[in-house]
Residue, then its C-alpha position, 0 to 999 in steps of 0.5 A: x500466529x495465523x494469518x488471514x488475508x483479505x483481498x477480494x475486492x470491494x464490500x463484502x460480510x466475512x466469518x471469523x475462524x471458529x479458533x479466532x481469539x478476541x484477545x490475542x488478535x491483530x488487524x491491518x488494513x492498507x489503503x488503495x494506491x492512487x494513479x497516476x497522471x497523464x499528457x503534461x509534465x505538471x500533473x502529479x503521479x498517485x500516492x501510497x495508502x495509508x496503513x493502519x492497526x487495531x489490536x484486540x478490537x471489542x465485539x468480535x467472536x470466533x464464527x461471528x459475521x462481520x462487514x469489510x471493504x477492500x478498495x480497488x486500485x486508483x479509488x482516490x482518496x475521496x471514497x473510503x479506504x480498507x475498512x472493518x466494521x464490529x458488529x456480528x450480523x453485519x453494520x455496526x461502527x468502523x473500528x479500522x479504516x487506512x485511507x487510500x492514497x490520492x490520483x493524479x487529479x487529488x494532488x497524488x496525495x499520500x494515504x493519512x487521517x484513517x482510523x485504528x488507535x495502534x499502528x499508523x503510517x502514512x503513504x507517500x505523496x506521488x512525485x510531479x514533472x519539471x514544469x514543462x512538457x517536451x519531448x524528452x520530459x521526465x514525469x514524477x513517480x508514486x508515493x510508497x504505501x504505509x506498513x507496520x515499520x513506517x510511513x512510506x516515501x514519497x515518489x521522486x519528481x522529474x527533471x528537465x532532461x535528466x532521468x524521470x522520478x523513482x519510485x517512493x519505498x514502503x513501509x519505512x522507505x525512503x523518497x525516490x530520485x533523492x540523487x537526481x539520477x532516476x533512482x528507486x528509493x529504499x524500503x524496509x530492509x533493502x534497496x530500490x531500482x537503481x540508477x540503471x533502471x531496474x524495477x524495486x528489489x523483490x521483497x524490499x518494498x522499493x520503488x521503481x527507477x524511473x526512465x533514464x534516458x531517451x524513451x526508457x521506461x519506469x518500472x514497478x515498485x516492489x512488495x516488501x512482504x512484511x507479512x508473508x512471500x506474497x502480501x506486504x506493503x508497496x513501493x511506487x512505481x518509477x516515472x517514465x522518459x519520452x516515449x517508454x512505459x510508466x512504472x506501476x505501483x506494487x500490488x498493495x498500495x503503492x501509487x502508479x507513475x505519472x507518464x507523458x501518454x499511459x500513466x499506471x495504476x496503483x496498487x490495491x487495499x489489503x486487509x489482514x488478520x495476524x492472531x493466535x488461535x484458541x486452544x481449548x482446555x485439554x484433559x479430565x474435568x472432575x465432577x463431585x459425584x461422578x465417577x470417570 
């Protein structure tokens, strides 16, 4: 398999590869991250980006020219998501589309309700504060992007006086701050930021931990790399405490802290091409009267 990724910002016209295969093709679009809040301990942090896939999709020929939309972070869930359009020469119908997770001001709303008929994951709902704002609040933290294994989590909420939401996984991930302690949730395959206070583990798709104690900060969720080293679905990024930082959602994806002053982005769409390349007829072609 070949993959292509996508990852220049907003609309643009791409070429297919001249081996590209319409029947052994594969595509998967993630939705943007949303941002999360600011300045009250009520305000939600972003959601994840929804995932989705379309196999096969009629219409599309090797070198043919076709319309794509990548979101940029913190686009909300009022705009379009990460789409792909079908018809060479540019226009056509929205064939694949995941949506992007909702902003602080869009309740932090996971990803969900985009199009593509095999594969659909929700993202997580960004995590909210206890109620009351404070000089030791804990904020909530971003919801984890949907990816081929599964929805994503759901950021933790803050509580009074105790350690700040973590972050939701990815792709199959788990709600953050489940245990009261701040905690990251898990992605795919590994863990999320732990109770100390550690950023997801690289690879995982984990959340952020959120801030403990004190003016800690949140920190940023992690990517779980389901497609190579450097593109993958995103944890959230974990809450902050006081005065400290807040976490930012993983590059694709996930959805950004809230934070008593500085709230964090989330993360970016993604567009992805997984297909087998043409392999054209190989050796002699007789031909009745030819000799060669």
């Amino acid at each position: 398999m070949t993959l292509v990724f996508y990852t220049t910002l907003g609309a643009s016209q791409i070429v297919l590869p001249a081996d590209y295969d319409p029947a052994a093709a594969a595509w998967h679009a993630i939705g943007a991250g949303g941002q999360g809040g600011t300045n009250q301990a009520t305000v939600r942090a972003g959601g994840g980006g929804e995932y989705r896939r379309i196999n096969n999709p009629a219409g599309l020929v090797a070198g043919g020219a076709y319309d794509i939309n990548v979101v940029a972070p913190n686009a909300g869930n009022a705009v379009a998501g990460t789409w792909l359009k079908n018809q060479n020469g540019g226009g056509g119908t929205i064939i694949l589309e995941a949506k992007n997770g909702g902003n602080f001001g869009q309740a932090g709303t996971g990803g969900t309700g985009g199009t593509g008929p095999d594969g659909n994951a929700n993202g997580g709902t960004g995590g909210t504060g206890p109620g009351a704002a404070g000089s030791n609040t804990a904020c909530g933290a971003g919801g984890g992007a949907g990816g081929p294994s599964g929805a994503g989590g759901a950021g933790g909420n803050g509580i009074s006086a105790q350690p700040a939401g973590g972050g939701g996984g990815a792709n199959s991930g788990e709600a953050g701050n489940t245990d009261g302690q701040g905690q990251g949730g898990d992605g795919v395959g590994g863990t999320g930021g732990g109770t100390a206070g550690n950023p997801g583990t690289p690879g995982t798709g984990g959340g952020g931990a959120g801030g403990v104690a004190g003016n800690q900060s949140g920190f940023n969720g992690a990517m779980d790399q389901a497609f190579d080293a450097t593109h993958g679905s995103g944890g959230g990024g974990g809450g902050r405490k006081a005065a400290g930082v807040t976490g930012q959602g993983a590059t694709y994806g996930g959805g950004g802290g809230a934070g008593n002053a500085s709230p964090r982005d989330g993360g970016q769409g993604l567009l992805v091409l997984d297909y087998t390349p043409l392999v054209p007829p190989t050796g002699r072609t007789s031909i009745p009267g030819l000799v060669g």
